[in-house]
Backbone as JSON Lines, residues from 0, in Angstrom:
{"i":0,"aa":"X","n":[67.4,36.25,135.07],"ca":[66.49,35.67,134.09],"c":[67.16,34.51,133.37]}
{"i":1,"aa":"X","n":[66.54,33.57,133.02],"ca":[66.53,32.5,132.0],"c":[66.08,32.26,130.6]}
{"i":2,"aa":"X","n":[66.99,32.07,129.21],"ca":[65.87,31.89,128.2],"c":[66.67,30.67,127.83]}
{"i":3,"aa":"X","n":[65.63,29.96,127.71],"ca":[65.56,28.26,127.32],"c":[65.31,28.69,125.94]}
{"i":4,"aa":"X","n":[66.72,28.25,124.73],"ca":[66.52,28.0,123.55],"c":[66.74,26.81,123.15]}
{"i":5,"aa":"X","n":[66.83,26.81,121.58],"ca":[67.41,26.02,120.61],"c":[68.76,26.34,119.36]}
{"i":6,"aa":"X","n":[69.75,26.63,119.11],"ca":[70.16,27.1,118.62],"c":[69.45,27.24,117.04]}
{"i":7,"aa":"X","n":[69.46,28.38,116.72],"ca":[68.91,29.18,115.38],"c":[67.47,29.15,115.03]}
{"i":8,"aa":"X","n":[66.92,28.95,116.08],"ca":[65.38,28.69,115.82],"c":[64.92,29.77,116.58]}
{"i":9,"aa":"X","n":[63.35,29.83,116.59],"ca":[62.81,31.32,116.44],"c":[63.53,32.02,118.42]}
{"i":10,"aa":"X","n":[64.28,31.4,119.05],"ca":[64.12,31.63,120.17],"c":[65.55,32.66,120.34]}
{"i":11,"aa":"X","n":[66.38,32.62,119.29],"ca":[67.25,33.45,118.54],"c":[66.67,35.06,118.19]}
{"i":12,"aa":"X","n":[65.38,35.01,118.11],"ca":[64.78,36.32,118.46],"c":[64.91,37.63,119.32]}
{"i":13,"aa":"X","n":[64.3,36.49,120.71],"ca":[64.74,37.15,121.75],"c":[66.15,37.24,122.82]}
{"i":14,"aa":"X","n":[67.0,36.15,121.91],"ca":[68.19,36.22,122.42],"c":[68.86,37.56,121.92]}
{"i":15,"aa":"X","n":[68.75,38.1,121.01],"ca":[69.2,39.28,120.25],"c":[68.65,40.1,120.92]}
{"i":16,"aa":"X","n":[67.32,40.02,121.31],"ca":[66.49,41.37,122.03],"c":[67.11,41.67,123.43]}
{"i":17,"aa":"X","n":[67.6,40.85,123.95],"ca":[68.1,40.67,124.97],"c":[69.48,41.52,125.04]}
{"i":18,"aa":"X","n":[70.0,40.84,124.33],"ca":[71.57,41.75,124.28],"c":[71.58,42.76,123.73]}
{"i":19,"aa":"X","n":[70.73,42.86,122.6],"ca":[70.71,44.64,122.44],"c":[69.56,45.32,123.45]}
{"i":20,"aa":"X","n":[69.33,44.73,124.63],"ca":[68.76,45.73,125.82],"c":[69.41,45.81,126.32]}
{"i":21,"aa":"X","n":[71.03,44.77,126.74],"ca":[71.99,45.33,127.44],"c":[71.64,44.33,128.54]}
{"i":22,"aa":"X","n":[70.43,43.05,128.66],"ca":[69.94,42.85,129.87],"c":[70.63,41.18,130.13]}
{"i":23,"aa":"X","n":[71.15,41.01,131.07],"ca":[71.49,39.74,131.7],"c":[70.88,38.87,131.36]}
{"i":24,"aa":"X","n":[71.24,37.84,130.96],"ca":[70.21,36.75,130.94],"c":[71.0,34.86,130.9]}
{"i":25,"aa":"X","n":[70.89,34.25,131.73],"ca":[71.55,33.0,131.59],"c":[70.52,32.21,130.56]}
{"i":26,"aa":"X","n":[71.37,31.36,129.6],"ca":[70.85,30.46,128.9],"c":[70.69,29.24,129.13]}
{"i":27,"aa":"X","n":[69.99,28.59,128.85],"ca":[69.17,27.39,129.08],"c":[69.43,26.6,127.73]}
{"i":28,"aa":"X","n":[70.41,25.76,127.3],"ca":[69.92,25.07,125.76],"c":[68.72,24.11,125.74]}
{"i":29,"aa":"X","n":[68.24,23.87,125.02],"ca":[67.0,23.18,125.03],"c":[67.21,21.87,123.71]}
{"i":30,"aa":"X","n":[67.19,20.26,124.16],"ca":[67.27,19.9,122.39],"c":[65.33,19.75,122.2]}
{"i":31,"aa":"X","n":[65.09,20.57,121.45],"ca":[63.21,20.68,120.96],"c":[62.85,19.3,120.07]}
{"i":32,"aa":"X","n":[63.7,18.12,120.11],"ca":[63.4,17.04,119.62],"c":[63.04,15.9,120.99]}
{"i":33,"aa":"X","n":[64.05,16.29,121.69],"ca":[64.12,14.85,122.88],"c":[63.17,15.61,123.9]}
{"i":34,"aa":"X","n":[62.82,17.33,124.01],"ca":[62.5,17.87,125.34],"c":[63.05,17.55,126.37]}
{"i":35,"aa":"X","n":[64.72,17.76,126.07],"ca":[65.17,17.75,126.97],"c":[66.37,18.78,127.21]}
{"i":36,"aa":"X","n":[66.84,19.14,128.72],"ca":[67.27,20.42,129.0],"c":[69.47,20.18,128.73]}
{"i":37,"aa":"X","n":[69.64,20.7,128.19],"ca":[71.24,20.49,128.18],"c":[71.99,20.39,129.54]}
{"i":38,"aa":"X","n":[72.53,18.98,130.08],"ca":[73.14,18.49,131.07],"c":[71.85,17.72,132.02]}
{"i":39,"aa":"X","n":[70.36,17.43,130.82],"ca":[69.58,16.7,131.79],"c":[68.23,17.33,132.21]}
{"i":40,"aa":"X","n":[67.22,16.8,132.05],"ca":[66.15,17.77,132.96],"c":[64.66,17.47,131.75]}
{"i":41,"aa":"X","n":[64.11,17.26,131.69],"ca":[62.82,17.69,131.02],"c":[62.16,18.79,130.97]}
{"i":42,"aa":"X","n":[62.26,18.8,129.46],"ca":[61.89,20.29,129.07],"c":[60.53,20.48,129.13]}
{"i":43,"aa":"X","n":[59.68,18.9,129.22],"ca":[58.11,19.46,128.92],"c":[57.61,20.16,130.82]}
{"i":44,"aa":"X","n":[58.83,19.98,131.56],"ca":[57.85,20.59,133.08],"c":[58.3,21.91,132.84]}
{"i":45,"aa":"X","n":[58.89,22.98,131.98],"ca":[59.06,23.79,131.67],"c":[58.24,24.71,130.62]}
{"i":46,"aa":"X","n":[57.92,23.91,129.57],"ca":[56.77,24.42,128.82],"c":[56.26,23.11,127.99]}
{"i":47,"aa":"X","n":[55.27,22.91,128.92],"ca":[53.92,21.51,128.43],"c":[54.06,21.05,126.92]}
{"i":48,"aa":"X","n":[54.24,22.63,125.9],"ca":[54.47,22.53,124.15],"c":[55.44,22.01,124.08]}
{"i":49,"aa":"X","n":[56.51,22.17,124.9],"ca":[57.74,21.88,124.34],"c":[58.82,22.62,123.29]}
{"i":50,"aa":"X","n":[58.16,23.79,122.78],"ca":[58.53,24.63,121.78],"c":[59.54,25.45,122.38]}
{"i":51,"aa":"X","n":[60.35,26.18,122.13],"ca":[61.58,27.32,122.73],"c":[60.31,28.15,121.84]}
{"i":52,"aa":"X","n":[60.61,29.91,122.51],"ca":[61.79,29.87,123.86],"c":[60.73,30.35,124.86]}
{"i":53,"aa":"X","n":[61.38,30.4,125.99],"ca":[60.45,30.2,127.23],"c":[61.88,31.23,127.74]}
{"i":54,"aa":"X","n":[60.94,32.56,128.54],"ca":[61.59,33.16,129.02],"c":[61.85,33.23,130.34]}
{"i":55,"aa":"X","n":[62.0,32.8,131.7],"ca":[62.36,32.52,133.39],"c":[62.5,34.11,133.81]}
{"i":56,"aa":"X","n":[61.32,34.45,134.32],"ca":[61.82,35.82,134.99],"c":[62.75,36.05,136.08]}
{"i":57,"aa":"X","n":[63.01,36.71,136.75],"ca":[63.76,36.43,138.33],"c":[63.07,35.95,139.72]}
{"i":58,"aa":"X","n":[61.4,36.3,139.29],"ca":[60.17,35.38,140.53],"c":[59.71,34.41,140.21]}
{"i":59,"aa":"X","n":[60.49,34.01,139.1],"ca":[60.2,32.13,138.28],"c":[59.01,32.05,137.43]}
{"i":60,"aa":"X","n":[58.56,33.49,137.59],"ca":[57.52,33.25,136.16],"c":[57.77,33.06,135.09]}
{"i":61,"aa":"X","n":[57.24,32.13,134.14],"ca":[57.44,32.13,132.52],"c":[56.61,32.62,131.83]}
{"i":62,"aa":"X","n":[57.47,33.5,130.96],"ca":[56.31,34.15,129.53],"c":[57.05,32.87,128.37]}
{"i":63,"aa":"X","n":[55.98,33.07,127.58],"ca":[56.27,32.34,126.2],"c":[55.86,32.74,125.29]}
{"i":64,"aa":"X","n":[55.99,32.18,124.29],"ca":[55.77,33.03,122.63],"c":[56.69,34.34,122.05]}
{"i":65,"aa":"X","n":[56.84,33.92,121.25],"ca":[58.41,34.68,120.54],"c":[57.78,36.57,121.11]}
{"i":66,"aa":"X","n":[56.75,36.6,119.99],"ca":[56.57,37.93,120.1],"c":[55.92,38.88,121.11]}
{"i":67,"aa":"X","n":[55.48,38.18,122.21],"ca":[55.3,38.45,123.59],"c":[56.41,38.56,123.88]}
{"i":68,"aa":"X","n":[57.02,37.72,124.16],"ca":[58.28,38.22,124.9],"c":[59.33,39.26,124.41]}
{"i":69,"aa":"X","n":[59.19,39.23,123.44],"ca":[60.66,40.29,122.94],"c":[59.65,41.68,123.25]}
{"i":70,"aa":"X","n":[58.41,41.96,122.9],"ca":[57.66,42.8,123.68],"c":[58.2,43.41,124.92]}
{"i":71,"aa":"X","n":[57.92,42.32,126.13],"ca":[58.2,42.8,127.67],"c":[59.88,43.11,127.38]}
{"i":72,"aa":"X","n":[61.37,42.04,127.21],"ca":[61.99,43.04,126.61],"c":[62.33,44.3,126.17]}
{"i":73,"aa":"X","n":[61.67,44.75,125.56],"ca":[61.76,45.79,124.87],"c":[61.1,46.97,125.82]}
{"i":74,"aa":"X","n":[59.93,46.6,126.58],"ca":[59.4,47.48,127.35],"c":[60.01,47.72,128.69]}
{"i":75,"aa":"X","n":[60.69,46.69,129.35],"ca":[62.05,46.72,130.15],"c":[62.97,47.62,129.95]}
{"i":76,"aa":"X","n":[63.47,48.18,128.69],"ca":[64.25,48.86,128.53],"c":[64.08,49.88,127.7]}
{"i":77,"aa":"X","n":[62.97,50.55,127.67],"ca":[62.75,52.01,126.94],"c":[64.2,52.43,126.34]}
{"i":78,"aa":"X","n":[64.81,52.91,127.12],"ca":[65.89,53.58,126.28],"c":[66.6,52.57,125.07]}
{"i":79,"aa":"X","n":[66.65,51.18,124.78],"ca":[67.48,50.87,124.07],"c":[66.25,50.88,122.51]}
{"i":80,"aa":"X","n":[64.99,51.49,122.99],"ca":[64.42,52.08,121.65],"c":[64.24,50.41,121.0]}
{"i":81,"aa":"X","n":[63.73,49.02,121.33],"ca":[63.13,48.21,120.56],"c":[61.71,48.32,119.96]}
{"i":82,"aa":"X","n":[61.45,48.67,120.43],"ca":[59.3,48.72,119.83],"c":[59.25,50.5,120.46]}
{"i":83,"aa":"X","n":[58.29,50.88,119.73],"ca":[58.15,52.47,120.15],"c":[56.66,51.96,121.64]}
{"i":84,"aa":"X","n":[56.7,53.37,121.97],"ca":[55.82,53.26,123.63],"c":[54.42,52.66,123.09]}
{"i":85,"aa":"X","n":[53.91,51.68,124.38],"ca":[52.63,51.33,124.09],"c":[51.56,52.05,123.48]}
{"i":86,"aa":"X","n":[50.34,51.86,123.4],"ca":[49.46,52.45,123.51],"c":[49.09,53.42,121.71]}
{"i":87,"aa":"X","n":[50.92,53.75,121.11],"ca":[50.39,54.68,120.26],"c":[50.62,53.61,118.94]}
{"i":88,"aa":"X","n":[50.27,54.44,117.81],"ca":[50.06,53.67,116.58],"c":[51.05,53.19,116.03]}
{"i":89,"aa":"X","n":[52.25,53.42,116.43],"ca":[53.49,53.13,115.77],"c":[53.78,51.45,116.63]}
{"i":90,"aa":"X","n":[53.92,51.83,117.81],"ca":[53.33,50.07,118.61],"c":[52.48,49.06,117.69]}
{"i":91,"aa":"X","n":[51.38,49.83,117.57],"ca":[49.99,49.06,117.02],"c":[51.0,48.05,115.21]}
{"i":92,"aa":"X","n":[51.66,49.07,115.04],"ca":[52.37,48.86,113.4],"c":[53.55,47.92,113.87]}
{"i":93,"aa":"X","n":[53.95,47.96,114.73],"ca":[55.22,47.18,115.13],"c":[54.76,45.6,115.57]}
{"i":94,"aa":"X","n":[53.29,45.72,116.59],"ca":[52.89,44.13,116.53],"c":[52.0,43.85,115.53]}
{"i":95,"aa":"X","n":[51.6,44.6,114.3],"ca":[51.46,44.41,113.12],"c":[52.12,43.32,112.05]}
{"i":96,"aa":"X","n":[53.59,43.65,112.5],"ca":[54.78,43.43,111.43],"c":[55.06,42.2,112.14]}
{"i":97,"aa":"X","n":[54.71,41.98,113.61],"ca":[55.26,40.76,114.78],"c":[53.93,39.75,114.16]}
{"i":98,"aa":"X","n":[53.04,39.7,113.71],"ca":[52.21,39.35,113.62],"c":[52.13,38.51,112.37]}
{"i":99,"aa":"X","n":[52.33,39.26,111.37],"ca":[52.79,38.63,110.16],"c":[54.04,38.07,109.99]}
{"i":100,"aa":"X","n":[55.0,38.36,110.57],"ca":[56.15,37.44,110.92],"c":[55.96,36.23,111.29]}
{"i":101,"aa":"X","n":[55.49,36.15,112.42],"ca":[54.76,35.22,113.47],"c":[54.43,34.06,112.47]}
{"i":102,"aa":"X","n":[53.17,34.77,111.66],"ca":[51.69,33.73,110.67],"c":[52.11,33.45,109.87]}
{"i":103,"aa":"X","n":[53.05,33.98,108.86],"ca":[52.99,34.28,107.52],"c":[53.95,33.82,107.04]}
{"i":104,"aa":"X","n":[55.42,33.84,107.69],"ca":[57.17,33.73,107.65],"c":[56.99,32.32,108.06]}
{"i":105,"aa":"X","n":[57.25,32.65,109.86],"ca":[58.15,31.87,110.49],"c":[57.11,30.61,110.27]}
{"i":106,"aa":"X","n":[55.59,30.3,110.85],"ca":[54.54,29.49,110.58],"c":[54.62,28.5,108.86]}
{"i":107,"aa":"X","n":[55.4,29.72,107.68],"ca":[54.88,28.93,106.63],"c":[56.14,27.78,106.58]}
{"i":108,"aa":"X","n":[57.08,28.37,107.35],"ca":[58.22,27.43,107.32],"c":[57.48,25.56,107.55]}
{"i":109,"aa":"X","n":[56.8,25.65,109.21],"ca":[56.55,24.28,109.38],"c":[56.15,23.08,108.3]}
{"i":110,"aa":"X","n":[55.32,23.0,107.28],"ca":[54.85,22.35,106.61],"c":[56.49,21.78,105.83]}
{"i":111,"aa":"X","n":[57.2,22.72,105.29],"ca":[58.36,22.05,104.87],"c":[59.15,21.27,105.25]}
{"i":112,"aa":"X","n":[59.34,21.46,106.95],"ca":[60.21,20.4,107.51],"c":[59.39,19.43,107.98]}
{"i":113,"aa":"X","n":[57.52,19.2,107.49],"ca":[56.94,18.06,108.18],"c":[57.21,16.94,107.03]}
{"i":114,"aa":"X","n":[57.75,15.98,107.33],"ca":[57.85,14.88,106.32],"c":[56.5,14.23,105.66]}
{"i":115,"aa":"X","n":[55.3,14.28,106.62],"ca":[54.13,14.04,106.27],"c":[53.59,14.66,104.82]}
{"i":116,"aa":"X","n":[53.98,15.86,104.52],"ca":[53.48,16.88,103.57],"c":[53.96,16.41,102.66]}
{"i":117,"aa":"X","n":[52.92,16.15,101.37],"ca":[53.63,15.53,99.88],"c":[54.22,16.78,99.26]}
{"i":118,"aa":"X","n":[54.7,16.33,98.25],"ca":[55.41,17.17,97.35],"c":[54.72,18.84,97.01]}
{"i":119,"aa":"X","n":[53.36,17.73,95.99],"ca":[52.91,18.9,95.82],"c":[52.32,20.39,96.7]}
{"i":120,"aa":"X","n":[52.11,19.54,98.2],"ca":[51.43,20.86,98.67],"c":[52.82,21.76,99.32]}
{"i":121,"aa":"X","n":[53.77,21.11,99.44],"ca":[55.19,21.86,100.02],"c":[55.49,22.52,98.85]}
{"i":122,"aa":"X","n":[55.73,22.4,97.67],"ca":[55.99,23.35,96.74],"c":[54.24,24.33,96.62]}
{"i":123,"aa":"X","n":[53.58,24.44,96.7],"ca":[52.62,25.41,97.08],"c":[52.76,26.01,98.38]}
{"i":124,"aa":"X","n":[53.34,25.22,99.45],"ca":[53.67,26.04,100.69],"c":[54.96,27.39,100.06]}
{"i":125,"aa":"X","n":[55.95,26.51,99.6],"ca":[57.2,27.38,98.96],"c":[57.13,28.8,98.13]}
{"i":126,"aa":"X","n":[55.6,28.45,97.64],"ca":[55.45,29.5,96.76],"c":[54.52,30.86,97.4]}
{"i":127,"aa":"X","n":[54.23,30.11,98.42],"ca":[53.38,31.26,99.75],"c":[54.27,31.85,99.97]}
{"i":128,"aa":"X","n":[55.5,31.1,100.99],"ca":[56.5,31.6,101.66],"c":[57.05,32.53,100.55]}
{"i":129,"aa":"X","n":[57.21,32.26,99.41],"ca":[58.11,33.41,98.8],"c":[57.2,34.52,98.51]}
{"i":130,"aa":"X","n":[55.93,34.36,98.26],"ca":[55.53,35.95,98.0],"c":[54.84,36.36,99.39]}
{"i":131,"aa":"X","n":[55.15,35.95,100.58],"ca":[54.89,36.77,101.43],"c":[56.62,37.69,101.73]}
{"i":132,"aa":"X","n":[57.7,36.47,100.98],"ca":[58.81,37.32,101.75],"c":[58.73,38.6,100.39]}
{"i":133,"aa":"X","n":[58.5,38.14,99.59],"ca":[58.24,39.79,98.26],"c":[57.45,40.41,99.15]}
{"i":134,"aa":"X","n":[56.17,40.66,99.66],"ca":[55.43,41.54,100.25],"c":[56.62,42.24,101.35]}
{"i":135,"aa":"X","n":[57.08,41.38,101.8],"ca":[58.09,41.88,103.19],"c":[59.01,43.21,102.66]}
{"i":136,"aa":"X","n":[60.05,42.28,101.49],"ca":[61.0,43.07,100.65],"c":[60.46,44.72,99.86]}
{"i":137,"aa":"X","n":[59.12,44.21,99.65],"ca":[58.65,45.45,98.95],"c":[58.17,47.02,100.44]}
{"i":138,"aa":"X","n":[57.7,46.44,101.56],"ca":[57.43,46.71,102.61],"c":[58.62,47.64,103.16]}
{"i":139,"aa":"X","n":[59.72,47.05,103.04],"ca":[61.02,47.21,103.3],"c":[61.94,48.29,102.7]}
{"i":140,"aa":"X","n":[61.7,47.93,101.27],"ca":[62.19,49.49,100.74],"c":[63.38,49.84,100.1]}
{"i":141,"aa":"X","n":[63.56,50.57,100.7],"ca":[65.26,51.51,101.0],"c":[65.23,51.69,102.23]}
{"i":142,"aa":"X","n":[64.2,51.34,103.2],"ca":[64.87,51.7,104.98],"c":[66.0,50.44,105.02]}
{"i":143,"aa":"X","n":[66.39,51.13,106.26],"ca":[67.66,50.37,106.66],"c":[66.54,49.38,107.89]}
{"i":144,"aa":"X","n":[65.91,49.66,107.97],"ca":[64.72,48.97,109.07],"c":[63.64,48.82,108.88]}
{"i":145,"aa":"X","n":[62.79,47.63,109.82],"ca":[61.22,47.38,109.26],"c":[60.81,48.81,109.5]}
{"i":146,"aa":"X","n":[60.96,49.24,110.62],"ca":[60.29,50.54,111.46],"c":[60.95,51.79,110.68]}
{"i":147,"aa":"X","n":[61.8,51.85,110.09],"ca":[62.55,53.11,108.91],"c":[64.19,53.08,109.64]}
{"i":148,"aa":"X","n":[64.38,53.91,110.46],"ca":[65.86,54.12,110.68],"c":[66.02,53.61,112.61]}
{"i":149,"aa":"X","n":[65.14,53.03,113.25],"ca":[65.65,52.45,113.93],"c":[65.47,50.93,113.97]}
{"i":150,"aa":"X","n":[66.59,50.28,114.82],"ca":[66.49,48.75,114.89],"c":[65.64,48.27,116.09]}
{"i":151,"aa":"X","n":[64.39,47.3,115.91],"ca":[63.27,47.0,116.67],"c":[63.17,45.35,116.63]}
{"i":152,"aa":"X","n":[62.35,45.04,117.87],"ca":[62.11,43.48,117.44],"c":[61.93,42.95,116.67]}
{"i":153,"aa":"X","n":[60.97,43.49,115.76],"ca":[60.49,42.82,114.77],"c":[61.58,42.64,113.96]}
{"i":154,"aa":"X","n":[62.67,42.94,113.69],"ca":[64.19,43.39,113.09],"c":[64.74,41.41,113.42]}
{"i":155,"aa":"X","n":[64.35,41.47,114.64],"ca":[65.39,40.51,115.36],"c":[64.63,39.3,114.95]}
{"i":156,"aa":"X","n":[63.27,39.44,114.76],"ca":[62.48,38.53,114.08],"c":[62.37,38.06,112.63]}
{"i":157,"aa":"X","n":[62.34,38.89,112.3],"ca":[62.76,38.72,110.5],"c":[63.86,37.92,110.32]}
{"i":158,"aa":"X","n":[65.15,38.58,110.79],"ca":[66.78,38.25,110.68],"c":[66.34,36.61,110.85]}
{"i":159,"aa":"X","n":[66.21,36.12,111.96],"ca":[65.91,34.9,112.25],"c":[65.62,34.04,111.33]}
{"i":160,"aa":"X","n":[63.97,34.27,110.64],"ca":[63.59,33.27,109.59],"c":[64.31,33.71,108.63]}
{"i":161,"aa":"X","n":[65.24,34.58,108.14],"ca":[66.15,34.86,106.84],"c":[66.83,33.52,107.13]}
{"i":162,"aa":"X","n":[67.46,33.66,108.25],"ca":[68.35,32.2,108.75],"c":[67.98,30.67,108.22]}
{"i":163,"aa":"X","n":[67.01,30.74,108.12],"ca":[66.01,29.38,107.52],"c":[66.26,29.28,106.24]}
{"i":164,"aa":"X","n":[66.49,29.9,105.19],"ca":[65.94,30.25,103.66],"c":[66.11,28.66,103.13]}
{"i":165,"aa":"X","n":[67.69,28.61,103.41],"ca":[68.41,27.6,103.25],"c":[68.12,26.16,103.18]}
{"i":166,"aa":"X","n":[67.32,26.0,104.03],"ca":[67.15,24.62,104.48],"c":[65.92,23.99,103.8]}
{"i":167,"aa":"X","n":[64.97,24.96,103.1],"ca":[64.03,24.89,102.09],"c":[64.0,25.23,100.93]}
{"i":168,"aa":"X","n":[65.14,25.51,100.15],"ca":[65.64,25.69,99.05],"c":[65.26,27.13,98.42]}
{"i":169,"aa":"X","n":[64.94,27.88,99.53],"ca":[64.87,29.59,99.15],"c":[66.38,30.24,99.0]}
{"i":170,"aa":"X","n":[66.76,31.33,98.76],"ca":[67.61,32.2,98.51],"c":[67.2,33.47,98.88]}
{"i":171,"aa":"X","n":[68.18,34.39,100.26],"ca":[67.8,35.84,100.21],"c":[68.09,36.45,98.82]}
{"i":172,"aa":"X","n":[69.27,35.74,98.04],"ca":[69.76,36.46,96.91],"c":[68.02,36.97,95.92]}
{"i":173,"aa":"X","n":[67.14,36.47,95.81],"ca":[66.07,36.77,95.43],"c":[65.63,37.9,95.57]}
{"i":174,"aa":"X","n":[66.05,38.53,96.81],"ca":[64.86,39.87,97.23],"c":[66.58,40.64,97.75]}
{"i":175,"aa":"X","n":[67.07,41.24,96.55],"ca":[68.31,42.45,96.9],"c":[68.6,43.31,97.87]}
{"i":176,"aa":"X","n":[66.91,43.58,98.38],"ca":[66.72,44.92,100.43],"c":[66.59,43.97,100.43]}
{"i":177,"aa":"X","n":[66.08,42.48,101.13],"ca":[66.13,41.43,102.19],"c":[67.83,41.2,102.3]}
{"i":178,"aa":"X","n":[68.66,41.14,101.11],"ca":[70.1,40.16,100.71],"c":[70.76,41.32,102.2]}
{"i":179,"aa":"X","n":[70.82,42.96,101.58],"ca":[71.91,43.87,101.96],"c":[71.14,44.54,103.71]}
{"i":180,"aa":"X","n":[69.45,44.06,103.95],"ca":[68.59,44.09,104.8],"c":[69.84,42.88,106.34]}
{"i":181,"aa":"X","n":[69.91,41.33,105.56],"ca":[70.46,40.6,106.24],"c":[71.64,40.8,106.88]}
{"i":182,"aa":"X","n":[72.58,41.14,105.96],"ca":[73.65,41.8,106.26],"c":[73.86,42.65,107.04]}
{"i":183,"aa":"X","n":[73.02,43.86,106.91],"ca":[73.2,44.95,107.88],"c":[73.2,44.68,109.32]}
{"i":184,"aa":"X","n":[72.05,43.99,109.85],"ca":[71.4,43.06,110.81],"c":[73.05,42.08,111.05]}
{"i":185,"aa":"X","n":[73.18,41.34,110.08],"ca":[74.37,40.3,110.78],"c":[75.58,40.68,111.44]}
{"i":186,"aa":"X","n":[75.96,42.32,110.68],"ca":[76.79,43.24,111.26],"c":[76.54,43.57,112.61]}
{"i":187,"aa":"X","n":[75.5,43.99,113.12],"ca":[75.41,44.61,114.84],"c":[76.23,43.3,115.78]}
{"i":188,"aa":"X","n":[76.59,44.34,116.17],"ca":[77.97,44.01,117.08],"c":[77.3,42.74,118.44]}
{"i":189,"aa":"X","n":[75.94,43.21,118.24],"ca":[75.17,42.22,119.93],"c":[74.26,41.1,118.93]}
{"i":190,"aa":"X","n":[74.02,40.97,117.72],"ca":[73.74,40.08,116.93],"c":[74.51,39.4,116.81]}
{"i":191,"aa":"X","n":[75.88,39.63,116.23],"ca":[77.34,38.35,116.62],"c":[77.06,38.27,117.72]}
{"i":192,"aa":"X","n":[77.1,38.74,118.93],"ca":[77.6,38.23,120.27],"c":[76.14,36.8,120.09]}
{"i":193,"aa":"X","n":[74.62,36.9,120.07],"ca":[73.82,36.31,120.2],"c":[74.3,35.15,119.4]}
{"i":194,"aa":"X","n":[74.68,35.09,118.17],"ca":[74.94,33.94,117.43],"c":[76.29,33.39,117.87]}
{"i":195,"aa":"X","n":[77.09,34.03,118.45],"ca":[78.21,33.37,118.8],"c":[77.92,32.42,120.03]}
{"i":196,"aa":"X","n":[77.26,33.32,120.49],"ca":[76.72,32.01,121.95],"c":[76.0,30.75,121.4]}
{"i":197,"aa":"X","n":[75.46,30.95,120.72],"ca":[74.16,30.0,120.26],"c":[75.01,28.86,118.83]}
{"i":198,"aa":"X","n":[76.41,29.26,118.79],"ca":[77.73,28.53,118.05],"c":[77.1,28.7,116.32]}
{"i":199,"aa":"X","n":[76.43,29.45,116.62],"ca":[76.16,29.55,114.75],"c":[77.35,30.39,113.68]}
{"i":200,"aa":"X","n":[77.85,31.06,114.64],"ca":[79.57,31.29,113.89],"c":[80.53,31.76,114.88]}
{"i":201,"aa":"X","n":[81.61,31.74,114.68],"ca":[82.87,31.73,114.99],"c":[83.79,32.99,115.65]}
């Protein structure tokens, strides 16, 4: 398999999902400005959007979209316990949480990095983004996880846009379970390995 990213952008998702399935996967860097493939290649005959990440199966099919894919992932590998089994309600709650991640998080981010957007409506975007991440934090708890005591995609999804806070003048320090939430998450041993590939630390 192949996943065509970007370093620290939402495609960092399923790079995590990946290594905590234990599952092979060669990387693809992607720069999502030029659409173009690292050492050459055009990224738009790969995915028309141009967006990471784009996952290369082994019969050359591509899935796309963050939370589809960390899905099949996860369903690839039952035992490493990412999303609970189809079909029952705890699934239904897990692409619940993928869902609002998806719309609500990672989505409210765009308007901030569009230069087009005046002041005022980006500081009204800012003020979305923060009380959806309070809804999250309050959601959150005292589990050590979205799902309670195990670690799931949606886990690998969150962590991700925490990664962002920064660059729009948010702070995890705000929400105390998001701050010691991040942490926990930055600790797993296949979360370094994902960010170490992707050169986000050392």
């Amino acid at each position: 398999m192949k996943l065509y990213f970007s370093p620290g952008v939402c495609s960092l998702s399923p790079h995590i999902c990946l290594r905590e399935a234990s599952m092979p996967v060669d990387l693809v860097k992607v720069d999502i400005k030029a659409h173009t493939l690292d050492g050459g290649g055009d990224y738009l005959k790969i995915n028309p959007n141009g967006y990471v990440p784009v996952l290369e199966l082994d019969n050359g099919e591509r899935l796309t979209e963050g939370p589809a894919i960390v899905q099949y992932i996860a369903d690839q590998k039952p035992a490493a316990k990412l999303a609970p089994p189809a079909g029952t309600v705890e699934r239904a709650r897990l692409q619940s949480l993928l869902g609002f991640i998806g719309t609500e998080l990672h989505k409210g981010y765009s308007p901030l990095f569009n230069p087009a957007a005046n002041e005022e409506f980006k500081a009204w975007q800012k003020q979305r983004l923060t009380d959806r991440y309070t809804w999250i934090a309050e959601r959150l708890g005292n589990k050590q996880y979205l799902m309670g005591e195990q670690f799931t995609v949606a886990d690998a999804y969150l962590f991700t846009t925490l990664g962002w806070m920064g660059f729009v003048g948010l702070t995890v320090d705000t929400w105390p379970a998001l701050k010691t939430y991040r942490e926990r998450i930055a600790a797993r041993p296949k979360v370094q390995e994902a960010m170490r590939a992707e050169g986000l630390i050392k």
